[in-house]
VOTOR-954019 format. One line per field, with one value per residue (C-alpha): x, y, z. Coordinates in nm, 3 decimals. Each point is the difference from the previous one (the first is absolute). Example, Ala and Ser with C-alpha at 12.3 -4.5 7.8 and 13.67 -1.06 7.14 Angstrom:
% residues 2
X	c(1.230, 0.137) $
Y	c(-0.450, 0.344) $
Z	c(0.780, -0.066) $
//
This chain:
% residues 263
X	c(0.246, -0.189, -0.136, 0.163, 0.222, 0.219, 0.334, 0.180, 0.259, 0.006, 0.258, -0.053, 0.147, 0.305, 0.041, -0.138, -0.134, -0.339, -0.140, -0.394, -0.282, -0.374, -0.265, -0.353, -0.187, -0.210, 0.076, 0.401, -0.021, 0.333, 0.062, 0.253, 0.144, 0.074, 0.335, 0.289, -0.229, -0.004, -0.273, -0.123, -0.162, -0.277, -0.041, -0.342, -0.142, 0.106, -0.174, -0.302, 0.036, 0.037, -0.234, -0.164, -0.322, 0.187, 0.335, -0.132, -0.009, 0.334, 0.372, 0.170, 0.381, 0.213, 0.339, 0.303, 0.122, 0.370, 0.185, -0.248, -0.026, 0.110, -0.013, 0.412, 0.099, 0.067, 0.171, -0.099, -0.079, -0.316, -0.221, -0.237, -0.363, -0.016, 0.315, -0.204, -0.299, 0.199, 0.178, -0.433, 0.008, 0.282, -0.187, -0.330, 0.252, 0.162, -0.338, -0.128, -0.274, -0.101, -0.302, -0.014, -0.221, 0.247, -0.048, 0.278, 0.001, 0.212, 0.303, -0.123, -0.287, 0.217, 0.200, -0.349, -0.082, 0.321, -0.060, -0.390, 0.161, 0.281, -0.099, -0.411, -0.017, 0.137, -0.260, -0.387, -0.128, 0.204, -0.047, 0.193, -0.010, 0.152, 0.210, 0.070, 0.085, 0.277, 0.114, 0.007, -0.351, -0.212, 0.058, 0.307, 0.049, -0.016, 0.285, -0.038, -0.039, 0.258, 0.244, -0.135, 0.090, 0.318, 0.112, -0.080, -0.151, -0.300, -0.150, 0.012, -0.095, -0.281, -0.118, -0.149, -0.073, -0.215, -0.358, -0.034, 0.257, 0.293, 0.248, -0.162, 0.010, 0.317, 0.092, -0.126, 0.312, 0.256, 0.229, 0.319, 0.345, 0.204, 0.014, 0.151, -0.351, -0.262, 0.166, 0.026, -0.350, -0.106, 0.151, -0.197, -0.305, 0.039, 0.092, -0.242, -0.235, -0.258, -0.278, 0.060, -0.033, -0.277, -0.259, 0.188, -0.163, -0.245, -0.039, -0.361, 0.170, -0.076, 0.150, -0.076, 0.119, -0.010, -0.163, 0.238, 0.360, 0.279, 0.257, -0.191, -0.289, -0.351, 0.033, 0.266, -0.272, -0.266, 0.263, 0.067, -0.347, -0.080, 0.314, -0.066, -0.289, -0.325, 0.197, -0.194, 0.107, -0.166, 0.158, -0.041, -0.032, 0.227, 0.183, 0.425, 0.306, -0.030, -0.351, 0.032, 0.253, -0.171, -0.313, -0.358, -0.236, 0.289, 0.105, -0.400, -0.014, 0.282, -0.055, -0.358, 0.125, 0.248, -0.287, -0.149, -0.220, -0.072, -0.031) $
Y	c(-0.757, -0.150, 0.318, 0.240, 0.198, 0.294, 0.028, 0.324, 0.183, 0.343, 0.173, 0.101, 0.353, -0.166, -0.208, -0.296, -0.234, -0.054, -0.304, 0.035, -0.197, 0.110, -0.149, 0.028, 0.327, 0.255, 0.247, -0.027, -0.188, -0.108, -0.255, 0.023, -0.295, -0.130, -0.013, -0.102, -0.217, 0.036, 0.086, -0.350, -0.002, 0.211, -0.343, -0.108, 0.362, 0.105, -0.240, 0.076, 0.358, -0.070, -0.298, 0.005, 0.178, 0.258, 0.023, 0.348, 0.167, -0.007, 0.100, -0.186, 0.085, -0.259, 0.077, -0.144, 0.211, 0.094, -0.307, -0.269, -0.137, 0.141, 0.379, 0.098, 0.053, 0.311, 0.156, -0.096, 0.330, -0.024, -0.224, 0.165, -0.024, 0.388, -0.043, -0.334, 0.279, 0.224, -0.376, -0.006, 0.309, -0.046, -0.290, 0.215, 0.233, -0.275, -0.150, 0.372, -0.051, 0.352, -0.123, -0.449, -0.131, -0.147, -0.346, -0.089, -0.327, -0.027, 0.227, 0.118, 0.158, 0.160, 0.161, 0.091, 0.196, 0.260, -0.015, 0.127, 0.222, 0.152, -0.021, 0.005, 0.129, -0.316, -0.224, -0.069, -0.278, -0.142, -0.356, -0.077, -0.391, -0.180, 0.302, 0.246, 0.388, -0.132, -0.279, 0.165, 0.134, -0.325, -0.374, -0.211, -0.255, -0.383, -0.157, -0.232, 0.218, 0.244, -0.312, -0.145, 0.364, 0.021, -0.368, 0.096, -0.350, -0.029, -0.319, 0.173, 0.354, -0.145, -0.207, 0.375, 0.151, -0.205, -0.113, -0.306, -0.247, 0.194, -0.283, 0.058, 0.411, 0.042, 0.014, 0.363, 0.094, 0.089, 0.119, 0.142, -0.214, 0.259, 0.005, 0.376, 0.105, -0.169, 0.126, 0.363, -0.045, -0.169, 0.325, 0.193, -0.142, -0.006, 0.374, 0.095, 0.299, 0.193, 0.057, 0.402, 0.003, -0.194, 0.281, 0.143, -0.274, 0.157, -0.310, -0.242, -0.282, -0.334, -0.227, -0.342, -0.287, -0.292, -0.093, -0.284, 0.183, -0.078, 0.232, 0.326, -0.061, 0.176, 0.265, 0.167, 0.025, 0.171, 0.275, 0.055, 0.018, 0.276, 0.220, -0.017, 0.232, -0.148, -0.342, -0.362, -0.307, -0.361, -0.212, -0.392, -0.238, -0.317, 0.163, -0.001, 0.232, -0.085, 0.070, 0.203, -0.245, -0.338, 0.186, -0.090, 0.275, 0.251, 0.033, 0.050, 0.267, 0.170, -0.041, 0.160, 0.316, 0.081, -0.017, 0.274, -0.208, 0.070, -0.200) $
Z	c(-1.310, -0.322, -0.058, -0.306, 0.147, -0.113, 0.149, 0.063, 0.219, 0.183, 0.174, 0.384, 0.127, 0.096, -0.327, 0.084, -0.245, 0.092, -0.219, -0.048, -0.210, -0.167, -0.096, -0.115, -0.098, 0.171, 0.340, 0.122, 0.304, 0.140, 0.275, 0.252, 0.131, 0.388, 0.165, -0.233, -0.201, -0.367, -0.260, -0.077, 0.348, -0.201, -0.220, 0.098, 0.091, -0.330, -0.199, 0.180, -0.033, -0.378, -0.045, -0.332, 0.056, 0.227, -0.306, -0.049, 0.309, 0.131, -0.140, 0.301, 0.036, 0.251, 0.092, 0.211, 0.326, -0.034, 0.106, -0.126, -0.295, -0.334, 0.219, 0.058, 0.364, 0.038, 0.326, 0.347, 0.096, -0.225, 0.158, 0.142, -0.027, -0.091, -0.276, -0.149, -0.075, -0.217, -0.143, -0.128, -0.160, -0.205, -0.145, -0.054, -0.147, -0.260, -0.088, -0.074, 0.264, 0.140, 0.268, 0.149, 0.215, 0.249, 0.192, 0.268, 0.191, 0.347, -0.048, -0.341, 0.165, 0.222, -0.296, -0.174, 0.295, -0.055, -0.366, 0.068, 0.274, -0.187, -0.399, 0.071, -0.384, -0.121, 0.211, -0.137, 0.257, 0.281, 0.150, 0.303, 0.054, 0.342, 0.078, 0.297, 0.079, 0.201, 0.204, 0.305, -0.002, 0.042, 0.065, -0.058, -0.245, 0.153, 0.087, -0.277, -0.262, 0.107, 0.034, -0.372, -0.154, 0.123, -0.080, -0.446, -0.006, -0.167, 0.090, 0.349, -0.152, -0.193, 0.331, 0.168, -0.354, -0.127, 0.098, -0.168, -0.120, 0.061, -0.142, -0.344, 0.038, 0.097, -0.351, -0.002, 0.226, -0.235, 0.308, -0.138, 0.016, 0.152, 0.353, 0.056, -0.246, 0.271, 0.285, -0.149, -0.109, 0.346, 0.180, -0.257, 0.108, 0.395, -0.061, -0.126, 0.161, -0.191, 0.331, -0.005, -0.401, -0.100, 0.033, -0.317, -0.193, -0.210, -0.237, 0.000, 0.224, 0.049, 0.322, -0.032, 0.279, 0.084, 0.362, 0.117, -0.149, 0.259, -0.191, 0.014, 0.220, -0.087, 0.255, -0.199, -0.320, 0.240, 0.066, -0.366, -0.029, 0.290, -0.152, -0.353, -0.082, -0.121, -0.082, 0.006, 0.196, -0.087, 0.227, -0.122, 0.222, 0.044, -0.247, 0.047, -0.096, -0.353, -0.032, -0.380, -0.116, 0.042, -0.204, 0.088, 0.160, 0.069, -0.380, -0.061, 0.249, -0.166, -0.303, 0.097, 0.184, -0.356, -0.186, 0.226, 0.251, 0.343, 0.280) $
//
């Protein structure tokens, strides 16, 4: 990222080290990353979070999931989607942040909906981008994409992510090297079931998605949106699996709804 970022370290329940970055000034708003992919797949919505006009709305914190990155493994036992919350707020807790708005793309929305069900004091606004209650509770991924996650290549990856030019996005997927991380984190994911809990969510939310996503279809967002009370769906057309990531109208939308918009 060619943004100023701070680097730091906090330590997860079990002792992880969990590597995390900040930037910019303003509201906490941390961003959870996708399946085994590392922080620097926030590079473009980052910089557009904290273009120049915008510098001083927004204390953005980035981090990487145990197992990617500069994060420490940590034992196999802990990846789950519900673990990965509380792996969040011991880096609120290191970074001395009490209250974040919370944005989670794919799996990381799937971890910000146990940290807004289980730590709801520790959540401001939610946004819940290209993610899903729960596999089994709406359609199936493509064959495609389901094959192009589990391969960990990212020309193939980036070829459902990514709306336009995938070739020259797939930069964005900084999928961890070790194998035994994505498939712990890949379980994580499938696992993955908060249907029964999400009317715990007290927090403003957000679900954005894109209309033509093969990896979590758009049926999966209208679900979140009838369980979650009083939350907001903008569905954009044409729009793929990477929708936030990529930046254009999604990152405005976002960026609108922190800053206290409606839609």
């Amino acid at each position: 990222m060619s943004l100023r970022w701070a680097r730091a370290d906090a330590t997860a329940p079990d002792g992880t080290t969990l590597a995390y970055w900040t930037a910019g000034h303003g509201d906490p708003v941390i961003l959870i990353a996708g399946q085994a992919v590392e922080h620097a797949s926030w590079r473009i919505a980052a910089e557009l979070l904290l273009s120049p006009t915008e510098s001083a709305a927004h204390r953005l914190v980035v981090f990487d999931h145990r197992g990617t990155g500069s994060s420490g493994l940590g034992a196999a036992e802990r990846y789950d989607t519900r673990l990965f919350a509380q792996d969040v707020v011991a880096i609120l807790d290191a970074e001395g942040i009490a209250r974040a708005h919370v944005v989670g793309h794919s799996m990381g929305g799937r971890v910000a909906q146990w940290l807004a069900i289980d730590a709801p004091e520790r959540v401001g606004r939610l946004v819940l981008v290209s993610t899903s209650a729960g596999e089994a509770h709406g359609s199936p991924r493509s064959p495609v994409s389901d094959a192009a996650l589990r391969s960990g290549d990212r020309a193939r990856i980036a070829e459902v992510f990514f709306t336009e030019h995938p070739a020259w996005f797939s930069h964005l997927l900084a999928i961890g090297g070790d194998p035994n991380a994505r498939g712990r984190h890949f379980r994580a994911s499938r696992r993955h079931d908060a249907l029964d809990e999400l009317h715990a969510i007290v927090a403003s939310t957000l679900i954005v998605h894109g209309a033509a996503d093969e990896i979590v279809p758009v049926d999966h967002a209208r679900l979140l949106h009838d369980r979650i009370a009083d939350a907001e769906l903008v569905v954009v057309p044409d729009a793929r699996h990477g929708i936030l990531l990529e930046g254009g109208p999604a990152v405005r939308i976002v960026d609108r709804f922190l800053r206290g918009a409606s839609f």
